[in-house]
VEXDREN-2710 file (C-alpha; in Angstrom, 1 decimal):
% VEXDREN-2710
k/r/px/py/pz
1/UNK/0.0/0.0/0.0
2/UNK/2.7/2.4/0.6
3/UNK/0.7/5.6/0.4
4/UNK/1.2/8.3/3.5
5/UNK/-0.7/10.7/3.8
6/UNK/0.4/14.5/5.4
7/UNK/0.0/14.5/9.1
8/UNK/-2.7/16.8/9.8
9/UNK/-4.7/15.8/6.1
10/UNK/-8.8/15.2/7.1
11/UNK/-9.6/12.2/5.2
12/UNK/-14.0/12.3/5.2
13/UNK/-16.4/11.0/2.3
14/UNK/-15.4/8.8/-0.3
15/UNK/-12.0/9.6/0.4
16/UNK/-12.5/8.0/3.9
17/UNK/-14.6/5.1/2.1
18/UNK/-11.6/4.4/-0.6
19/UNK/-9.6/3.6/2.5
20/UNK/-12.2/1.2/4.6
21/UNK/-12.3/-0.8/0.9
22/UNK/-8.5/-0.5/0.9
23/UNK/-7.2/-1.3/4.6
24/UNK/-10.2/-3.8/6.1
25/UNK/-9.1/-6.7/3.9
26/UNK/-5.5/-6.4/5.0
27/UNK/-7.0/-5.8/8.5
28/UNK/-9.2/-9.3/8.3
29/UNK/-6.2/-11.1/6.9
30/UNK/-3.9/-10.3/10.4
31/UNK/-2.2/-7.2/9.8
32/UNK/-2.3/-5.1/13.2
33/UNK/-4.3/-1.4/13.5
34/UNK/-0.9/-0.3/14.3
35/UNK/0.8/-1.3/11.2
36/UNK/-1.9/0.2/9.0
37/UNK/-1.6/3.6/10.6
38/UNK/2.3/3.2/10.0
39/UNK/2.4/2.6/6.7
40/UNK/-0.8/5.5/6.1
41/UNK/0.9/7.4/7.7
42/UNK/-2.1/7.9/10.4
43/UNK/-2.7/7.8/14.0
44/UNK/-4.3/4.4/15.6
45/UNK/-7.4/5.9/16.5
46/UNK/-8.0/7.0/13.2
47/UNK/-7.5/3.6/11.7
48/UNK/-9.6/2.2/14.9
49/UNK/-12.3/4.7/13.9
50/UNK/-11.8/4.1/10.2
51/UNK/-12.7/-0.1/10.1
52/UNK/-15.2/0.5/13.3
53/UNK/-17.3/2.8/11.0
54/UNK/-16.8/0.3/7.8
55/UNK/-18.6/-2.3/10.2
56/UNK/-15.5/-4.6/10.5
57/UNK/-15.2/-7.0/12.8
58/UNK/-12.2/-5.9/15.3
59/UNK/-10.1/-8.1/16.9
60/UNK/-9.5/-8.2/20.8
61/UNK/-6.5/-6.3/21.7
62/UNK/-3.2/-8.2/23.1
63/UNK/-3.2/-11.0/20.6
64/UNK/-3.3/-14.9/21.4
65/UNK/-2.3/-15.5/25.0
66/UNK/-2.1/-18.6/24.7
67/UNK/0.7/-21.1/24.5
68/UNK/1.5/-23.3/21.7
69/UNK/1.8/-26.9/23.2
70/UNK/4.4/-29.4/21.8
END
């Protein structure tokens, strides 16, 4: 995906809609919230608010906790 976009830049409409399409399929195959707002250049929250509002499903915070057995 590679595209950053300028601190500060308010992304609303089918600007905002483009992105849901673009990020909640990366999202729903296990990258984190916190590598999509790296790579768009965008704050956590905003990616948080951005697949909440596109009616993804989100996962629990914290990741598996459990333990692989042998």
């Amino acid at each position: 995906m590679a595209e950053t976009m300028p601190k500060g830049t308010h992304v609303v409409g089918t600007e905002r809609i483009r992105l849901a399409f673009r990020i909640a399929p990366r999202y729903a195959a296990g990258e984190t919230i916190r590598d999509l707002a790296a790579e768009t250049g965008r704050s956590y929250g905003f990616i948080h608010n951005v697949l909440k509002e596109a009616g993804v499903p989100l996962r629990r915070p914290g990741g598996s906790t459990r333990r692989m057995r042998d």
